[in-house]
C-alpha positions as CSV (number, residue, x, y, z in Angstrom):
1,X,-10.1,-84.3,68.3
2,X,-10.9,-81.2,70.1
3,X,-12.4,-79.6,67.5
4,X,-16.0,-77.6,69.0
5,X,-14.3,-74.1,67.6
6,X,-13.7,-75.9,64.2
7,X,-17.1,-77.7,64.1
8,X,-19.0,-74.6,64.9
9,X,-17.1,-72.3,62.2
10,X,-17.7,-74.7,59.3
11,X,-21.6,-75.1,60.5
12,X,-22.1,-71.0,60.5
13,X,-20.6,-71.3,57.3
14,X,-22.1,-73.9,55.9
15,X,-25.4,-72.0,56.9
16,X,-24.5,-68.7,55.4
17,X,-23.6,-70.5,51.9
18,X,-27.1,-72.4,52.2
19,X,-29.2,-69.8,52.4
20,X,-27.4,-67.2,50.6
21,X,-27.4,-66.2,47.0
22,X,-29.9,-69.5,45.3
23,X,-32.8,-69.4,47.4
24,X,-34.9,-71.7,45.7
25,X,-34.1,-76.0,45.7
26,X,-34.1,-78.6,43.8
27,X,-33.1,-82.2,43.7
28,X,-30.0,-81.5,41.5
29,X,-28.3,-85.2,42.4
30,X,-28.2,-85.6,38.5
31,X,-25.5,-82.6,38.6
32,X,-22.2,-83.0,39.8
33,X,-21.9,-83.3,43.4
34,X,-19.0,-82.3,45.9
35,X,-19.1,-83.3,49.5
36,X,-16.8,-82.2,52.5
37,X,-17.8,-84.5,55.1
38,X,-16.0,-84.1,58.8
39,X,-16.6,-86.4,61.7
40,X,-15.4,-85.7,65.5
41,X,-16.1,-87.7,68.6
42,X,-18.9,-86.2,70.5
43,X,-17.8,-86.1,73.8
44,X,-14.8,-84.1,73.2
45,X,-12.3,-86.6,74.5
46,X,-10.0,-87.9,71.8
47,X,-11.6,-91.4,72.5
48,X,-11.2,-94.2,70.5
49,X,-13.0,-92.7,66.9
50,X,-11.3,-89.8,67.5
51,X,-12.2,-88.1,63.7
52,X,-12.5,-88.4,60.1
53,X,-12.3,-86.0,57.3
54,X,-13.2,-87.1,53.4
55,X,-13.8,-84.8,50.2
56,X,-15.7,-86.3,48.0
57,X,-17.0,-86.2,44.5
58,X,-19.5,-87.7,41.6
59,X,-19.8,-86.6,38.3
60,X,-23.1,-85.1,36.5
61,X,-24.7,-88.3,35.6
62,X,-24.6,-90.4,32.4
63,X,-27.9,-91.9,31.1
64,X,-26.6,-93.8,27.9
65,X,-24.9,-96.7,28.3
66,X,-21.1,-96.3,27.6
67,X,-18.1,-99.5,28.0
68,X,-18.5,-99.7,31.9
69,X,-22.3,-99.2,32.5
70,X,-22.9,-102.2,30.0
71,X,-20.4,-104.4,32.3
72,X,-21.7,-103.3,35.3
73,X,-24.0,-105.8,36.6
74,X,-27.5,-104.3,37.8
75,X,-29.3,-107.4,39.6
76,X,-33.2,-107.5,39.8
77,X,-33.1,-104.2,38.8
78,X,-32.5,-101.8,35.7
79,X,-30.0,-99.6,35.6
80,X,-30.8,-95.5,33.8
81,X,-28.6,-93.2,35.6
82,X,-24.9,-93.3,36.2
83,X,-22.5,-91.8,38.4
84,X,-18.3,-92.1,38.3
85,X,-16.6,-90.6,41.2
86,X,-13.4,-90.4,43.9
87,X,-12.7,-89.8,47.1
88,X,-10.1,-88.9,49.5
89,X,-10.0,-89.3,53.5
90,X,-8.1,-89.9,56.9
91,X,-9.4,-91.3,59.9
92,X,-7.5,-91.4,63.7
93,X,-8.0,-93.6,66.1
94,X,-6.5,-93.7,69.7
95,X,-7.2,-94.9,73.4
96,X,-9.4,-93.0,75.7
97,X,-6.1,-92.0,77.7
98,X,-4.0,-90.0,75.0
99,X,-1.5,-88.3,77.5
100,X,0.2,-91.7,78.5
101,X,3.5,-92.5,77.1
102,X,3.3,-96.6,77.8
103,X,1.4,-98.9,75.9
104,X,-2.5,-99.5,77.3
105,X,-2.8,-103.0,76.5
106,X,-6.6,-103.2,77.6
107,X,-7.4,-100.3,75.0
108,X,-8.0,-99.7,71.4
109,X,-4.4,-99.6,69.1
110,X,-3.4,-96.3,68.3
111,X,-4.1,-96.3,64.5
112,X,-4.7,-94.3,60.9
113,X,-5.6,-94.6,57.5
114,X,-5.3,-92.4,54.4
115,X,-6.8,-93.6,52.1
116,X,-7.9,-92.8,48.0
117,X,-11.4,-94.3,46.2
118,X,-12.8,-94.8,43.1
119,X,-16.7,-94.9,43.6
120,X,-19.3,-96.1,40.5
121,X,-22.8,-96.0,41.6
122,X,-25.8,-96.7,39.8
123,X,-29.3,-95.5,39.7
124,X,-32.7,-97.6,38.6
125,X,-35.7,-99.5,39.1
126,X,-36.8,-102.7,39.8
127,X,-39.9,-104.7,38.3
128,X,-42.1,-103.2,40.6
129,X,-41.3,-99.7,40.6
130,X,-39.3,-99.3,43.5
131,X,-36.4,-96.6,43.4
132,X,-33.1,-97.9,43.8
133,X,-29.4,-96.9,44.3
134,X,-26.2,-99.2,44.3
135,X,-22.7,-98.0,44.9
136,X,-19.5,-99.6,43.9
137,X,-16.0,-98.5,45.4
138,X,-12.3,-99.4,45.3
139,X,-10.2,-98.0,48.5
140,X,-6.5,-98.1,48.4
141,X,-4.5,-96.8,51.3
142,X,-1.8,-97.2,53.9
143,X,-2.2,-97.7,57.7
144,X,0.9,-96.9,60.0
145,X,3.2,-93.8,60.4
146,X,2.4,-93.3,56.6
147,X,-1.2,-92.6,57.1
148,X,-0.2,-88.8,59.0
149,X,-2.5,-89.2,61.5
150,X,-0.1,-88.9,64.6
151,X,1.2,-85.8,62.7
152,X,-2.5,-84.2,62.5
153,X,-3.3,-85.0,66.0
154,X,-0.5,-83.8,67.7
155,X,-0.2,-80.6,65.2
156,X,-4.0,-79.8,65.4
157,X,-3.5,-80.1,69.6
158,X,-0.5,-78.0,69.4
159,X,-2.6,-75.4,67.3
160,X,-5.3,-75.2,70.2
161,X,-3.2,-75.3,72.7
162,X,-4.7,-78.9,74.3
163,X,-2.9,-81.5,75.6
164,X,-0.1,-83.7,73.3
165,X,-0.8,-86.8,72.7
166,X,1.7,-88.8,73.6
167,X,1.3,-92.6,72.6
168,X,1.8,-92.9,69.0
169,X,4.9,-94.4,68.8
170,X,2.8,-97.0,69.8
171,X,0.4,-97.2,66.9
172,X,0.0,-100.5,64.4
173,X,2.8,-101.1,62.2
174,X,2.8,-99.7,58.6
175,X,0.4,-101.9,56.3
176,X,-1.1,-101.2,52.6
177,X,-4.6,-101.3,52.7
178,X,-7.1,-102.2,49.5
179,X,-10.7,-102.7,50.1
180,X,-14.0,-103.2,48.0
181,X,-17.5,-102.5,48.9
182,X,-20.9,-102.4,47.7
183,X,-24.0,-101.3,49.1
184,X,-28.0,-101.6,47.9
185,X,-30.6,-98.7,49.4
186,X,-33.8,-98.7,48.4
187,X,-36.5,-95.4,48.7
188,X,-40.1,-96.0,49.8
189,X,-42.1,-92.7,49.9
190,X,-45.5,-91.9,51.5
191,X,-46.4,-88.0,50.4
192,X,-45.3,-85.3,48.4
193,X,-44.0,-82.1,50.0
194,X,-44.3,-83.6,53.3
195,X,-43.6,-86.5,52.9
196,X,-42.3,-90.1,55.2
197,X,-39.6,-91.6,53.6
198,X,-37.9,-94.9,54.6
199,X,-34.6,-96.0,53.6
200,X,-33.3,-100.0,53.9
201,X,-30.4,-100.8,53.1
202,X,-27.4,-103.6,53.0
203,X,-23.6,-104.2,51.8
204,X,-20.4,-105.9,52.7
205,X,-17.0,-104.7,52.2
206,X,-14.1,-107.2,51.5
207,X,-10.3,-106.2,52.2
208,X,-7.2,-106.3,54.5
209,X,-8.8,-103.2,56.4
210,X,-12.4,-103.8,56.9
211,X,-14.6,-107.0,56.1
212,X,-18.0,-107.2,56.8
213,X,-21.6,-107.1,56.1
214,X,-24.2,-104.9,56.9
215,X,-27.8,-103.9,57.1
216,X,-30.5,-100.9,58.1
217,X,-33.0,-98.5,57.6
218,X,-33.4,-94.9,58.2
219,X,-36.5,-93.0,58.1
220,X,-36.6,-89.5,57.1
221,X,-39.5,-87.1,57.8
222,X,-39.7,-83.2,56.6
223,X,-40.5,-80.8,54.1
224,X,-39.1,-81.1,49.9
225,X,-36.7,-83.9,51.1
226,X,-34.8,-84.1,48.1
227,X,-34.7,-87.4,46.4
228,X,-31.1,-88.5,45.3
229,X,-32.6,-91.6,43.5
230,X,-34.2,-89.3,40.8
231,X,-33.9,-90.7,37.6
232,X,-35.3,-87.2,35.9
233,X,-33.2,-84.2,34.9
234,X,-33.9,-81.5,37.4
235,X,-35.5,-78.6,35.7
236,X,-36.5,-75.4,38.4
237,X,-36.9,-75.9,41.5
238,X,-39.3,-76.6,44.9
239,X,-38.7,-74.3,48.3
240,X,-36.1,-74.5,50.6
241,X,-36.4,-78.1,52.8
242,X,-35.6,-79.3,55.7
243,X,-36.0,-83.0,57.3
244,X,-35.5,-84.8,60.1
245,X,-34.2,-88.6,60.1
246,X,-33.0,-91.6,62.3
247,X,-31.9,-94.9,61.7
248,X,-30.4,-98.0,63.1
249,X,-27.9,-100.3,61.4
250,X,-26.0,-104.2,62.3
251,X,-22.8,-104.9,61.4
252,X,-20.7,-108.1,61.4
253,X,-17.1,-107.6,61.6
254,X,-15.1,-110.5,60.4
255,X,-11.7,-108.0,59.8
256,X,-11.0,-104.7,61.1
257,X,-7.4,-103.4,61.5
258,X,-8.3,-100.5,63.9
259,X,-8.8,-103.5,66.5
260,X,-7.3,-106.5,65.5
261,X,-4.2,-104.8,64.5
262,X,-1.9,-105.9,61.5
263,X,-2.6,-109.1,59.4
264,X,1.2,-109.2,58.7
265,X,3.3,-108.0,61.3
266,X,2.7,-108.5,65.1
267,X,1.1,-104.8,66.7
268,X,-1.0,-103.9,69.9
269,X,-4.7,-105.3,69.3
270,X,-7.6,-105.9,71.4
271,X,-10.3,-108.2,71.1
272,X,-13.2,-107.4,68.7
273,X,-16.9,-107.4,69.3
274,X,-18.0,-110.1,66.0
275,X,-21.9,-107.5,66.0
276,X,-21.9,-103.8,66.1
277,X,-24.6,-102.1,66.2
278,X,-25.6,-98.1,65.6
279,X,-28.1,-95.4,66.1
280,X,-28.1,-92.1,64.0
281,X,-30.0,-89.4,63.9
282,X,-29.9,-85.9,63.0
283,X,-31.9,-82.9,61.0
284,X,-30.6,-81.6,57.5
285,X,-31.4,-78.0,55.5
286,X,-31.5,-77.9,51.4
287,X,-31.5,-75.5,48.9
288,X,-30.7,-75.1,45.3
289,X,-27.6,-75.9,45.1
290,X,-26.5,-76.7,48.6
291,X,-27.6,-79.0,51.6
292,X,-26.3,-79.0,55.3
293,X,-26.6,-82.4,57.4
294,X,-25.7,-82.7,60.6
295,X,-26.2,-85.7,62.3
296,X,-25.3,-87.9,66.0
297,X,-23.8,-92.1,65.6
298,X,-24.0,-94.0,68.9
299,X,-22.4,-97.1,68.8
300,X,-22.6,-100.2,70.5
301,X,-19.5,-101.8,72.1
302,X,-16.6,-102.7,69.6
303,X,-14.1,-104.4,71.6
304,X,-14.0,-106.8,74.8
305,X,-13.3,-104.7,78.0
306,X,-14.5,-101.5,76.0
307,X,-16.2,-99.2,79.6
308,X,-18.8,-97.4,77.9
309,X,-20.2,-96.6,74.3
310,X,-18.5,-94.3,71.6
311,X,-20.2,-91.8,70.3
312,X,-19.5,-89.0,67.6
313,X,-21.0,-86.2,65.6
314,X,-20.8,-85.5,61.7
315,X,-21.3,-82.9,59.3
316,X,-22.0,-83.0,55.6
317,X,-21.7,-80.2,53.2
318,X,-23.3,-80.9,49.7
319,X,-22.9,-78.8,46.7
320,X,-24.6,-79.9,43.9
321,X,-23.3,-77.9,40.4
């Protein structure tokens, strides 16, 4: 969506809270942690991932083991910290040309999802040492007229006065959604304050929505980068920290409805790319009780006949509490 007024509001805003008030930081990822995370295509255009919005929350941790952590397998690794959480979300997705009323066959479906999860993640070590952090989650949802999203784009282009969008009465067909996924990170760090710290990872998910499995690393380089693999009880706190990171990341897609269109019901698809691939990089500020990331995603192409790569930009307010 259009949204440069909305994006620059939140990020002044986000910066006032973050260096207001608590001027000290600390790790804090053993608190409870809320996170409003909002995602808009960089170039302004309504193309393709045209934006996401997700609230998220995770408890304060648990470090005995209760019913669920003892069944929770922990493989090659041992599990000490727990986390139970939920989300909430919508995402849109359109074609590049939004002001045409006929179907554009040789572009992305018109498409949303709105979507609940339940999110378990775990928190340990394996036989060597080595930080670890694996995340469980359970998406239910609904694709279709039921997911809103025509509603939201048209309303929030109505509000700004930019141009209606005017192809979503060709959008995929109404379609329940339910989707699990798992992903492994691991933490390598050289340093202390300033420190290097480098970030592999790899999951799958498994559903009617998305299926597919993928891998990466990022690298993050800064000042009191704090470390969300802790496994201690934060007590005080270090300065105020900032970091800079980048990574790149595969996927292969065996499933996705944005492209392929419905699994039960004949709807407008294109042809999917099987390997995705992805760049991201962007600079993040912490303090006490609050961190502000703001990063950029280029992606590779997605679908056959696709003209040119999608981009889009992301911020992530964290309040830790």
């Amino acid at each position: 969506m259009h949204n440069r007024r909305f994006f620059g509001a939140l990020a002044w805003a986000a910066i006032s809270i973050l260096f207001s008030g608590a001027m000290r930081a600390d790790n804090g990822w053993d608190r409870a942690v809320l996170v409003v995370h909002e995602e808009n295509d960089s170039r302004l255009s309504d193309r393709h991932y045209t934006q996401g919005s997700r609230l998220s929350f995770l408890s304060r941790d648990y470090a005995s083991e209760n019913w669920m952590t003892a069944h929770t397998p922990s493989l090659g690794y041992e599990a000490a910290r727990w986390k139970w959480g939920l989300e909430g979300g919508q995402e849109i997705y359109t074609p590049e040309n939004i002001s045409a009323h006929q179907l554009i066959r040789g572009d992305r479906p018109y498409a949303g999802w709105l979507y609940g999860a339940a999110i378990f993640q775990q928190r340990g070590t394996n036989g060597r040492g080595m930080e670890l952090m694996e995340t469980f989650r359970l998406d239910a949802g609904v694709v279709g007229p039921e997911s809103q999203a025509d509603d939201a784009q048209i309303t929030w282009h109505h509000f700004w006065g930019f141009d209606r969008p005017n192809g979503w009465r060709h959008q995929i067909n109404t379609e329940v959604g339910v989707q699990l996924g798992e992903i492994r990170r691991h933490r390598f760090v050289l340093g202390d304050k300033w420190s290097l710290q480098l970030l592999p990872e790899a999951g799958c998910n498994l559903g009617n929505v998305r299926t597919d499995f993928h891998a990466g690393s990022s690298l993050r380089a800064g000042y009191n980068i704090p470390n969300e693999f802790g496994l201690n009880e934060s007590h005080g706190g270090a300065d105020l920290g900032a970091y800079l990171f980048g990574g790149l990341y595969g996927q292969a897609v065996v499933v996705d409805i944005f492209l392929d269109g419905n699994n039960f019901r004949e709807s407008h698809s294109v042809n999917k790319e099987p390997f995705v691939a992805e760049a991201r990089f962007g600079i993040a500020f912490t303090s006490r009780h609050f961190e502000l990331n703001v990063r950029h995603v280029d992606r590779s192409y997605e679908f056959h006949g696709q003209n040119e790569r999608d981009g889009f930009t992301s911020i992530l307010l964290i309040m830790k509490f």
